[in-house]
KOLVEX-136927 format. One line per field, with one value per residue (C-alpha): x, y, z; residue number from 0. Coordinates in nm, 3 decimals, padded with zeros to 5 digits. Layout:
% KOLVEX-136927
east	[X|...] $
north	[Y|...] $
up	[Z|...] $
resi	[NUM|...] $
This chain:
% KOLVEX-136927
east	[-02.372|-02.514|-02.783|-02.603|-02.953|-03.152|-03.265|-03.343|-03.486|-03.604|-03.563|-03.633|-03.292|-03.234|-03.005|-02.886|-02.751|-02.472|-02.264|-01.929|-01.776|-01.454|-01.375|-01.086|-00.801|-00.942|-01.265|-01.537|-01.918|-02.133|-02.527|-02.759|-02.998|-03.285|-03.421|-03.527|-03.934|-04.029|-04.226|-04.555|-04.560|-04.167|-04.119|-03.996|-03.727|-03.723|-03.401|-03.327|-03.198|-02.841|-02.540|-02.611|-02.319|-02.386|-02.820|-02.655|-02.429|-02.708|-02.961|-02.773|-02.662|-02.987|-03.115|-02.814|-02.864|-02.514|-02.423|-02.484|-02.202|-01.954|-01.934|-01.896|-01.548|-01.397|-01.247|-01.148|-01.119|-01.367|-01.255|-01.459|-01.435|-01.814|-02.014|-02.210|-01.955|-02.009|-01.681|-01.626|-01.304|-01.361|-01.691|-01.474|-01.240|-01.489|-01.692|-01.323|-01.232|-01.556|-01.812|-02.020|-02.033|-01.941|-01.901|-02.245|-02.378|-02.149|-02.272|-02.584|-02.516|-02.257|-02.240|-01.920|-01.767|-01.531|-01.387|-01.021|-00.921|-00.604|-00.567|-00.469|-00.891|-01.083|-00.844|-00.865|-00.679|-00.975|-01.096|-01.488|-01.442|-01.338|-01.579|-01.865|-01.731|-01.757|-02.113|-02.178|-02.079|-02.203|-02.534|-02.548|-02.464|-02.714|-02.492|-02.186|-01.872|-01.505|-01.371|-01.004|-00.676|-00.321|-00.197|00.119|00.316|00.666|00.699|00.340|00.074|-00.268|-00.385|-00.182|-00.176|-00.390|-00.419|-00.162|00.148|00.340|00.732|00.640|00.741|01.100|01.126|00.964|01.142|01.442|01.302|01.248|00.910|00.620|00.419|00.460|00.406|00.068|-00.038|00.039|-00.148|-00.465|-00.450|-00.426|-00.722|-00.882|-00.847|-00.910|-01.273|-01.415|-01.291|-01.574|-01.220|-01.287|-00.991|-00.617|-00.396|-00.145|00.124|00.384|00.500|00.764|01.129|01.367|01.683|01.764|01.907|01.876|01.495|01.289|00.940|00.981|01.274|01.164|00.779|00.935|01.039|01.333|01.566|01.522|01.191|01.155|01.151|00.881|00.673|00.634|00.576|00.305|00.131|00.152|00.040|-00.282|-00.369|-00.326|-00.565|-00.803|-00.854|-00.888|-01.175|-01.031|-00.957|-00.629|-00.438|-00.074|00.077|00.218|00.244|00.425|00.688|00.836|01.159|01.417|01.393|01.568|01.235|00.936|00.604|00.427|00.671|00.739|00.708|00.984|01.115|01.171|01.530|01.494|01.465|01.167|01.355|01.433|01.072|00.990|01.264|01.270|00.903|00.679|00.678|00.559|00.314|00.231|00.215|-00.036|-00.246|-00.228|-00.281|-00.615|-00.541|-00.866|-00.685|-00.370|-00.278|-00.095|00.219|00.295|00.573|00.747|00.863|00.965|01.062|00.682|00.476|00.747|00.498|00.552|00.259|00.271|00.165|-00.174|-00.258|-00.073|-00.343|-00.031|00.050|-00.266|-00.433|-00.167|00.045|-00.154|-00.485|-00.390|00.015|-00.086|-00.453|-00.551|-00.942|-00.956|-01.020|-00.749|-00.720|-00.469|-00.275|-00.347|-00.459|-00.388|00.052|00.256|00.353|00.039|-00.012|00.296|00.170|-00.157|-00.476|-00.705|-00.989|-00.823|-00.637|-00.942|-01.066|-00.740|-00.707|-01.037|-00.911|-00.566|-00.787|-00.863|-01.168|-01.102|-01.014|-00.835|-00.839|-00.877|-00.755|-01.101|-01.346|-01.637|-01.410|-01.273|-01.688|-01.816|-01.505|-01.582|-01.999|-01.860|-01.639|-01.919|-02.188|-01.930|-01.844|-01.476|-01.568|-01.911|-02.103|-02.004|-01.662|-01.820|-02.059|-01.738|-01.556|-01.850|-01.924|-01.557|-01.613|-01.944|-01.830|-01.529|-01.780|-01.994|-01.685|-01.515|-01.877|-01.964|-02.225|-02.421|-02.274|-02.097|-02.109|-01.938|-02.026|-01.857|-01.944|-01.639|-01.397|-01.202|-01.139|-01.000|-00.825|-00.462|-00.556|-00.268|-00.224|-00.181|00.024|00.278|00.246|00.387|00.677|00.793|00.851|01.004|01.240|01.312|01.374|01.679|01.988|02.373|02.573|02.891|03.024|03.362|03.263|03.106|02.750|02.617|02.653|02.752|02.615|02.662|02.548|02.457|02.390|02.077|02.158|02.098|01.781|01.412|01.342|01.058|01.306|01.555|01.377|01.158|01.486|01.616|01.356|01.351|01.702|01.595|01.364|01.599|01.823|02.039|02.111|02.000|01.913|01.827|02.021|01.845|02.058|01.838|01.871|02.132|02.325|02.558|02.916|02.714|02.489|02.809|02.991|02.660|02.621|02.986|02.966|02.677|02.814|03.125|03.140|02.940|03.016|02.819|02.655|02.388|02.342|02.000|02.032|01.783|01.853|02.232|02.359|02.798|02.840|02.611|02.630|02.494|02.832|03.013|02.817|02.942|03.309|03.290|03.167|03.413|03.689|03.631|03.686|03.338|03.175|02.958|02.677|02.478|02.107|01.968|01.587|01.490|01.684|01.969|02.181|02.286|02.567|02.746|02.845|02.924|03.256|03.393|03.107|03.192|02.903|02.573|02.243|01.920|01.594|01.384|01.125|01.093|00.777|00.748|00.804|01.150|01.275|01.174|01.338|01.656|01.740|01.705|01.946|02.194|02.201|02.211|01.857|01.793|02.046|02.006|01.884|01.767|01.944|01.962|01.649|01.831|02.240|02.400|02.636|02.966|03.002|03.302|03.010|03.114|02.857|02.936|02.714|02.533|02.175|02.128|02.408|02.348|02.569|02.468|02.645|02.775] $
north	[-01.789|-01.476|-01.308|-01.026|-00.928|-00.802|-00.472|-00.254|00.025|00.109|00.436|00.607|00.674|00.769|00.594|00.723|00.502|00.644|00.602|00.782|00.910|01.081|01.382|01.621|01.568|01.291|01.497|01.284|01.358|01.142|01.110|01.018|00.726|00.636|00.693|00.441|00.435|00.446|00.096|00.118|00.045|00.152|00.357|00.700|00.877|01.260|01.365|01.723|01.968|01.885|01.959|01.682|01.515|01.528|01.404|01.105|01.009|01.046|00.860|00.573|00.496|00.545|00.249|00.004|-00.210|-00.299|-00.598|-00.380|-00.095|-00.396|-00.531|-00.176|-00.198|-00.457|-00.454|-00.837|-01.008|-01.228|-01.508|-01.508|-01.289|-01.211|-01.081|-01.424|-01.635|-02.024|-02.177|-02.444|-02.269|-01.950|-02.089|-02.303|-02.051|-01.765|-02.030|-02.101|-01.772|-01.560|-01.794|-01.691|-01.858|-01.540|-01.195|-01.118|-01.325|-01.225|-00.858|-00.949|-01.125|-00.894|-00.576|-00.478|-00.132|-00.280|-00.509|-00.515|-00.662|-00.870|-01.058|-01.403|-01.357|-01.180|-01.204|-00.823|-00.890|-00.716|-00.383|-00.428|-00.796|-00.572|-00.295|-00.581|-00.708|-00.359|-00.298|-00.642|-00.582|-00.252|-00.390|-00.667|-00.373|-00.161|00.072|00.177|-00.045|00.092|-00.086|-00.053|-00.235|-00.153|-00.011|00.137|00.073|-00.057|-00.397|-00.369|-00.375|-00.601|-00.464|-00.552|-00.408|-00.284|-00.054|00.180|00.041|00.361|00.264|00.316|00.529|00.575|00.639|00.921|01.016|00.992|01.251|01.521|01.620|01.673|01.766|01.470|01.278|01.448|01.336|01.003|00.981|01.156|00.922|00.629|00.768|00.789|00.447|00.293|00.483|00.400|00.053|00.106|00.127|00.421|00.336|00.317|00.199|00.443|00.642|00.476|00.778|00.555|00.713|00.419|00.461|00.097|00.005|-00.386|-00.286|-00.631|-00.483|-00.109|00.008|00.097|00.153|00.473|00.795|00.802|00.855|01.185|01.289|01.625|01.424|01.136|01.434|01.684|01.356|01.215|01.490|01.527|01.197|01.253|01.485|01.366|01.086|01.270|01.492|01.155|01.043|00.764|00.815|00.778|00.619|00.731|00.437|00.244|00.463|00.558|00.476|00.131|00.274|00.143|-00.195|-00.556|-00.745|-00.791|-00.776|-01.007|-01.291|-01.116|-00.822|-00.583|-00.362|00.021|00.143|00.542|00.752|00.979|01.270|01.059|00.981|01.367|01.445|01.121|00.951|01.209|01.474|01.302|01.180|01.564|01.633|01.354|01.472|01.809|01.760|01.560|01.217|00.998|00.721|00.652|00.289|00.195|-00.055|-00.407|-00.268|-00.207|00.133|00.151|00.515|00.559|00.285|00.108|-00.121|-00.318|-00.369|-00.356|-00.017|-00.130|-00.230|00.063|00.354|00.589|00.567|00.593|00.791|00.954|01.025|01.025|01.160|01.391|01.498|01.502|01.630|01.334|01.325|01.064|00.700|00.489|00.145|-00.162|-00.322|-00.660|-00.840|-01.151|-01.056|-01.198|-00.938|-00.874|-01.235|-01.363|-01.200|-01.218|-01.457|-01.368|-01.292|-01.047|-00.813|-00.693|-00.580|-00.402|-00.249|-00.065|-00.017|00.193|00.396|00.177|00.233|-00.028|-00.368|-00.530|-00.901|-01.037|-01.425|-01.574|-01.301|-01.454|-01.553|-01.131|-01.023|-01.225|-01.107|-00.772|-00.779|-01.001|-00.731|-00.452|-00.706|-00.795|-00.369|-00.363|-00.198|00.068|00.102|00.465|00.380|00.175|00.467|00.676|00.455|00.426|00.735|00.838|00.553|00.722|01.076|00.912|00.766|01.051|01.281|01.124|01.076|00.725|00.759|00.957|00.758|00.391|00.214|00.259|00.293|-00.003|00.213|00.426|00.174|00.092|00.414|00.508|00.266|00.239|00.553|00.653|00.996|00.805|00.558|00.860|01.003|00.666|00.631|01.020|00.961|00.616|00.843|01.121|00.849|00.613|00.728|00.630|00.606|00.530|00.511|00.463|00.555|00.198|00.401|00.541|00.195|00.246|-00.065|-00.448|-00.732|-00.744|-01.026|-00.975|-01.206|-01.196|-01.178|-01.238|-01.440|-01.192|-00.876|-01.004|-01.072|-00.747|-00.589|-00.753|-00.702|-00.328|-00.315|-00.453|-00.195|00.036|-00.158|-00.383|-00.765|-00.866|-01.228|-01.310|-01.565|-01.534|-01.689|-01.595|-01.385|-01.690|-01.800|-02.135|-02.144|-02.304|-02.057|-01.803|-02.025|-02.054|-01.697|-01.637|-01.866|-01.727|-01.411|-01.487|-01.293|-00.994|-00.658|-00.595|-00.779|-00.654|-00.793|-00.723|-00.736|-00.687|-00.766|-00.788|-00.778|-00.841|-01.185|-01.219|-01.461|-01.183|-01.008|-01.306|-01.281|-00.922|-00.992|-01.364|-01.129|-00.836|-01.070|-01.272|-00.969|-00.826|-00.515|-00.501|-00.281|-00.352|-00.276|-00.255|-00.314|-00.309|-00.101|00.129|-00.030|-00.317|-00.081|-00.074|-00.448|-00.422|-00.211|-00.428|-00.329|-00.077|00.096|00.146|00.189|00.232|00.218|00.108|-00.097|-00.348|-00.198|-00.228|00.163|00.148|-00.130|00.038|00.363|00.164|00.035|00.406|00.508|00.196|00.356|00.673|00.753|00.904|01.145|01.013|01.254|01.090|01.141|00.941|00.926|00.765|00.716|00.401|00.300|00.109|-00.237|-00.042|00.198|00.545|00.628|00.510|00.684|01.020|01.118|01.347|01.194|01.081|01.093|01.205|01.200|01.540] $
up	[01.801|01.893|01.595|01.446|01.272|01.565|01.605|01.896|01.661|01.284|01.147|00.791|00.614|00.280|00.029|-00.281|-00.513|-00.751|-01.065|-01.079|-01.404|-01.379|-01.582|-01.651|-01.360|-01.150|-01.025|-00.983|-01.055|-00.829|-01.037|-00.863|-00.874|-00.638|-00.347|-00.141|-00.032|00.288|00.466|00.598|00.936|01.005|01.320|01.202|01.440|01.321|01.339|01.417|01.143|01.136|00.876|00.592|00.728|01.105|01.003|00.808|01.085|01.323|01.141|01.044|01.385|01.498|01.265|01.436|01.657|01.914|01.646|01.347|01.496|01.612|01.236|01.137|01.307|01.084|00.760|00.618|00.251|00.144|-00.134|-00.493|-00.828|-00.771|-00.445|-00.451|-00.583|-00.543|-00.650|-00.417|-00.337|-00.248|-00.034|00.178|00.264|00.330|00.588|00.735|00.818|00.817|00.881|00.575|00.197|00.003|00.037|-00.054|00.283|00.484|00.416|00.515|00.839|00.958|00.788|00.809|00.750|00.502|00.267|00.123|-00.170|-00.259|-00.630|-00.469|-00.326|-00.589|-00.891|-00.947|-01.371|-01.493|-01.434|-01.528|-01.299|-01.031|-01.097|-01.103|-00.799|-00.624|-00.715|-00.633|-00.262|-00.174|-00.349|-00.055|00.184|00.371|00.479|00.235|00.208|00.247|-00.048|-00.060|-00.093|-00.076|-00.407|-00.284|-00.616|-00.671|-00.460|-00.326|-00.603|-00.600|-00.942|-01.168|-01.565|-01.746|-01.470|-01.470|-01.255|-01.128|-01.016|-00.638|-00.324|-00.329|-00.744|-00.641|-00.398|-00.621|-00.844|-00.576|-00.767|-00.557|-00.801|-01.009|-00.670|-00.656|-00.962|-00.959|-00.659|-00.801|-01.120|-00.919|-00.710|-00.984|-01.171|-00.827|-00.760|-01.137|-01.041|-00.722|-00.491|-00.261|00.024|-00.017|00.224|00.095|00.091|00.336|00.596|00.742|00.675|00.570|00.738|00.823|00.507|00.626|00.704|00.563|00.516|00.422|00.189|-00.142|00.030|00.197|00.019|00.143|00.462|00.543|00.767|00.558|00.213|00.309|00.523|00.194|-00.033|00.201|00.250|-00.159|-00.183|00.067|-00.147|-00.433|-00.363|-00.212|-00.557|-00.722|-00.490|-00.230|00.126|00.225|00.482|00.580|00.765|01.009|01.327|01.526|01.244|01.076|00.946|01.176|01.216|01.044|01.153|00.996|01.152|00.958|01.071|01.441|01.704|01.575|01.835|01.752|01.983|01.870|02.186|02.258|02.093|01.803|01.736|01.772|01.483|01.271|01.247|01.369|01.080|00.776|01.009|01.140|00.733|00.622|00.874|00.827|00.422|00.526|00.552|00.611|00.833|00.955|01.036|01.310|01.327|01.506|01.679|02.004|02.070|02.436|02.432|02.391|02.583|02.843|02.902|02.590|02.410|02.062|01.885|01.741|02.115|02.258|02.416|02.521|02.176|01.966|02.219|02.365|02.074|01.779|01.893|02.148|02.066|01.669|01.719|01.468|01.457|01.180|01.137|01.317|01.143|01.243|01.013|00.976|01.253|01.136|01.134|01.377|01.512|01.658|01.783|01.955|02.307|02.294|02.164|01.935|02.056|02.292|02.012|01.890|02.248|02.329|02.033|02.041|02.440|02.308|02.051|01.714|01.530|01.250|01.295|00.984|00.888|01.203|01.153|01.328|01.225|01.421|01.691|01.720|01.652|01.923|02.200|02.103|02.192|02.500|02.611|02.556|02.819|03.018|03.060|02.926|02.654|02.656|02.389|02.399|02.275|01.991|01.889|01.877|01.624|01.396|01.417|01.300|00.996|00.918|00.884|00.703|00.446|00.429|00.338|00.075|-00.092|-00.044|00.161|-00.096|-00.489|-00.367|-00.737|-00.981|-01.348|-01.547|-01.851|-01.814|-01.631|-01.916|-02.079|-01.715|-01.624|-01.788|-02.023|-02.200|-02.054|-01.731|-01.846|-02.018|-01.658|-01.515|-01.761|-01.699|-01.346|-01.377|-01.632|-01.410|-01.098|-01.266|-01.053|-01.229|-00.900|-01.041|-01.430|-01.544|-01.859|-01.999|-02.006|-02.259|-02.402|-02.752|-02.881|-02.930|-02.764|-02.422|-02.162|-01.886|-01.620|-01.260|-01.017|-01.164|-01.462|-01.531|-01.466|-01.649|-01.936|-01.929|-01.916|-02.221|-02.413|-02.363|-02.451|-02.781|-02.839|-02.816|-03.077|-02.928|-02.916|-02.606|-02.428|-02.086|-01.875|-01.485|-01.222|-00.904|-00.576|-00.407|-00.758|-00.654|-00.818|-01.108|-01.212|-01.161|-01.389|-01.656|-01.658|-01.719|-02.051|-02.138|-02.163|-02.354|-02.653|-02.583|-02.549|-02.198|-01.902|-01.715|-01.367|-01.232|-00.803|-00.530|-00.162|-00.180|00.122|00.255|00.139|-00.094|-00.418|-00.622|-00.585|-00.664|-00.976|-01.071|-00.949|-01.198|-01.479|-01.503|-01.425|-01.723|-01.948|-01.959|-01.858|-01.628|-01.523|-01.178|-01.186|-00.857|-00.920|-00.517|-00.268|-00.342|-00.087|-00.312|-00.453|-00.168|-00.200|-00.602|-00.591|-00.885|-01.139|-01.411|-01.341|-01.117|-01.175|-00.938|-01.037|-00.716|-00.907|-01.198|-01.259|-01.681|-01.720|-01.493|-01.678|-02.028|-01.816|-01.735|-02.106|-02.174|-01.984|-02.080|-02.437|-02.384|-02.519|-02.133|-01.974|-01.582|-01.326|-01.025|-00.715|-00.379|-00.145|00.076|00.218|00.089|00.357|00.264|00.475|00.692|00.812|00.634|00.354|00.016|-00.190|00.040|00.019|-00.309|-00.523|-00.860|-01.149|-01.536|-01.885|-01.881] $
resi	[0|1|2|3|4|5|6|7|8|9|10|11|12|13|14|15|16|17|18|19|20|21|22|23|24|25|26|27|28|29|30|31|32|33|34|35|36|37|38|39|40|41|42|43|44|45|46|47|48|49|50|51|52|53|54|55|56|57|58|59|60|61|62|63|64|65|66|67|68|69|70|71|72|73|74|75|76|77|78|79|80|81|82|83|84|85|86|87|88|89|90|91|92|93|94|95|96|97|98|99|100|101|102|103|104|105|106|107|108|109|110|111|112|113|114|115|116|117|118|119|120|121|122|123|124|125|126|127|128|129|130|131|132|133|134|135|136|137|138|139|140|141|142|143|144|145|146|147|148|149|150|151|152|153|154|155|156|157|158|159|160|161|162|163|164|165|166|167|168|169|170|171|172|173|174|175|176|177|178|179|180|181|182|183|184|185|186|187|188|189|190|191|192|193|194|195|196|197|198|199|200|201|202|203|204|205|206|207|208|209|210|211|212|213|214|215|216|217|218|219|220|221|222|223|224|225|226|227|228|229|230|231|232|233|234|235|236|237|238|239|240|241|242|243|244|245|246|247|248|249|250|251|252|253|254|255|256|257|258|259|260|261|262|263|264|265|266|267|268|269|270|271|272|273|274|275|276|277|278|279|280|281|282|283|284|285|286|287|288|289|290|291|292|293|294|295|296|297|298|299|300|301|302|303|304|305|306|307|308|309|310|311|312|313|314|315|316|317|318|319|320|321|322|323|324|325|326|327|328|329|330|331|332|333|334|335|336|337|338|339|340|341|342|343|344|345|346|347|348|349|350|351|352|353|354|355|356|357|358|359|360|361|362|363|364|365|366|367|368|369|370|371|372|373|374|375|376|377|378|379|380|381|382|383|384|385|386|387|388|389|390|391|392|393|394|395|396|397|398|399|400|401|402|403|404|405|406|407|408|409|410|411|412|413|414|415|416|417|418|419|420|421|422|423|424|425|426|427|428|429|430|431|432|433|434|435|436|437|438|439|440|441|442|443|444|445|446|447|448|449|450|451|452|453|454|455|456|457|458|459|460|461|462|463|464|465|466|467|468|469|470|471|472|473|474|475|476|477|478|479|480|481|482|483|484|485|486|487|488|489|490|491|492|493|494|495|496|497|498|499|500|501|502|503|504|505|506|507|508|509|510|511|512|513|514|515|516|517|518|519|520|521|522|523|524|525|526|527|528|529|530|531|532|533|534|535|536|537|538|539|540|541|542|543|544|545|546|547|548|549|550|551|552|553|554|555|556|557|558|559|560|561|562|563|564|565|566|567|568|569|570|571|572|573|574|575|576|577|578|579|580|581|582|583|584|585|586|587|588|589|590|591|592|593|594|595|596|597|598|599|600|601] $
């Protein structure tokens, strides 16, 4: 294997070292530490009086060598709750996939531009773990680390409580509060940099209007373009005042399809004019609010790129569209290279190369990471790709790093993690828009629940138990019964016992689709006598197939605060006031419930 530690040339450049502490709403204070000493003997290039940011760019690159700049274009995960971790584990799937024993070597062989974070690889339950972890890594790191994740909220979350767990995209979308979108967005920023986070691969800019979509719903704001454009571009912001770059994603737009990428190539049917009036703008609007990156989608959108190629590999559409139509002078990362939908045309160590061909910058997770590092120096010798091209990424990643501040402060001070992370005011933030986002679609006057005892049953035995106990606190009987997403005539049967004798059922649903057991469920229940209010903890769109209930609920997450949220609104402590992000169609076609409806008690 090719060294990735030569050298052509050694140059003086300062590092700082930093400790963030975060102050009064999100702002962060970088201090800094050292500076590093020059070596005797090291060949000094004088670099020209530049702006700060343009001299940094400049004499960092100047101190790479062609392997240095080529690991600067990936982003992957490396296993182990510490930068040097040795559990036999997490070493034997780091030398699998990377090549490397832990995160720490791996840094110094390769020095990449990134590392993301997921909880099933670094466990991530602890914030001063994960704030050790972060120091750890940009510690083994000559040049900064983009240290990020994807915290999106709702049904895609990778640190868990005690940070604070906002209800997600759509919730807020239901409220129709951009300020309160804003914030959330600047808190999370904020617990995520004092965690030594300082990427987010967040908000979702895709409008949802395939209610049978498999990888977006609840992730999007909503259905209509206008909605998810002024909530993204709330959301950039939002995380930019907290101190993380952001990335709006998956272009050209992921809203309008029933596949899922990470299991195949989903194909995209709107027309050219579609795109322009449907997917576009809340792309337009991240931008224009700032965002850092925008990630592109494993898609096929023919009305853009005939030829076929998937999005991420797509130069008519990344260069085309998003650099040249949108003016986007930002990072460009993939998603995932390691999806399907990526894959299923072409091998792996060619997806790298084309992707940096259409107009990528940053390569994420690549399955075989020496296998994509090594095509990508072959395809610079071999002339496919010039190092020009290269230089032109990094470059992008470098001004990127020098922006949002990490260039200058990386670490994080693990003094002040835990009085940041999951601080009350935050956490009162996170149960006021989970509040404000519970939407009563129908009632026939069962809610406000006056009291009595009440049956949970239905999908999650983690929701449905949450949910009873929050009922409880707000002084009822209440016991869970969970009976899954695909209950048999048995469980149907159990839950219909179960509930004998109380004065309300609750049936928690998520994915219900025409046909669907779940229904069956809710039909078994109120003909047996009982009522029966459907809580639909995922998508709105499970209404649609629960005429029989005696009443609907949506709360778009079982996040802890829209459970404690929902019970509130079963007794009547909470008037509802959420309204539709979306239009819930009815199985003939027409719309059942329109975009903007939502019922209250008055």
């Amino acid at each position: 294997m090719r060294s990735p530690k030569l050298s052509r040339k050694t140059v003086l450049v300062s590092s700082v070292a930093g400790a963030f502490a975060v102050v009064g709403g999100g702002a962060l204070i970088a201090e800094a530490a050292s500076r590093r000493g020059e070596d005797e003997g090291e060949e000094r290039v004088i670099i020209p009086d530049q702006d700060p940011d343009a001299r940094y760019v400049a004499e960092t690159m100047a101190a790479m060598s062609l392997e240095d700049k080529v690991g600067q274009l990936f982003m992957v995960y490396v296993h182990g709750e510490t930068a040097d971790s040795d559990h036999p584990d997490a070493v034997s799937s780091n030398r699998e996939r990377l090549g490397a024993d832990n995160g720490a070597a791996f840094i110094a062989a390769y020095k990449p531009g990134g590392i993301i974070y997921f909880d099933w690889a670094n466990g991530l339950t602890d914030p001063e773990q994960i704030a050790a972890l972060s120091n750890g890594l940009q510690e083994a790191s000559a040049t900064p680390l983009l240290i990020a994740t994807d915290q999106e909220y709702g049904s895609v979350v990778r640190i868990g409580e005690p940070a604070t767990q906002f209800p997600g995209a759509m919730p807020l979308g239901a409220t129709r509060d951009v300020e309160a979108a804003t914030r959330a967005a600047e808190i999370a920023g904020t617990e995520l940099r004092a965690m030594g986070l300082n990427q987010n691969f967040a908000p979702n800019a895709d409008v949802n209007v395939d209610p049978a979509n498999p990888v977006i719903g609840v992730r999007s704001f909503g259905s209509d373009p206008e909605l998810v454009a002024e909530f993204a571009a709330a959301q950039v912001s939002g995380y930019r005042t907290g101190g993380v770059a952001v990335s709006a994603k998956h272009f050209p737009g992921h809203g309008d399809t029933g596949t899922d990428s990470h299991a195949d190539l989903p194909v995209i049917t709107h027309t050219a004019e579609e795109w322009e009036r449907i997917d576009a703008p809340p792309f337009a609007a991240a931008i224009e609010a700032g965002a850092d990156m925008v990630m592109s989608a494993h898609i096929q959108f023919p009305a853009l790129d005939d030829s076929l190629k998937p999005a991420t590999l797509s130069e008519p559409i990344l260069t085309g569209l998003l650099r040249e139509r949108l003016g986007f002078a930002g990072v460009i990362v993939t998603d995932a290279l390691d999806m399907q939908g990526v894959r299923t045309e072409y091998g792996d160590e060619r997806v790298p190369v084309m992707a940096l061909l259409a107009g990528a910058d940053l390569l994420l997770m690549p399955p075989d990471f020496p296998l994509a590092y090594e095509a990508v120096l072959a395809a610079v010798e071999a002339g496919e790709l010039t190092e020009e091209r290269i230089d032109a990424s990094v470059r992008r990643l470098l001004e990127l790093k020098y922006a949002r501040g990490i260039a200058e402060a990386p670490m994080t001070d693990p003094a002040v993690v835990n009085d940041l992370v999951g601080a009350d005011a935050h956490l009162e933030v996170a149960a006021d828009i989970a509040d404000r986002s519970i939407t009563l679609l129908a009632n026939d006057g069962t809610l406000p629940f006056a009291g009595g005892g009440v049956l949970v049953t239905g999908w999650g035995e983690n929701t449905t138990a949450n949910l009873a106990a929050s009922l409880e606190r707000q002084g009822l009987q209440a016991d869970a019964f969970v009976t899954g997403e695909e209950p048999d005539t048995e469980a149907v049967a159990a839950a219909v016992a179960a509930a004998e004798g109380r004065d309300l059922a609750v049936v928690v649903t998520r994915n219900v689709q025409a046909g669907s057991p779940q229904a069956d469920l809710v039909a078994a229940l109120v003909k047996a006598g009982i009522p029966v209010v459907a809580a639909a903890v995922g998508t709105p769109y499970d209404a649609a197939y629960l005429g029989a209930a005696n009443a609907s609920l949506a709360s778009y997450s079982y996040s802890a605060a829209s459970l404690a949220s929902l019970a509130k609104v079963i007794t009547g402590t909470l008037n509802p006031s959420g309204v539709l992000p979306v239009d819930v169609p009815a199985a003939t076609g027409a719309i059942a419930y329109a975009f903007g409806h939502g019922l209250d008690y008055t």
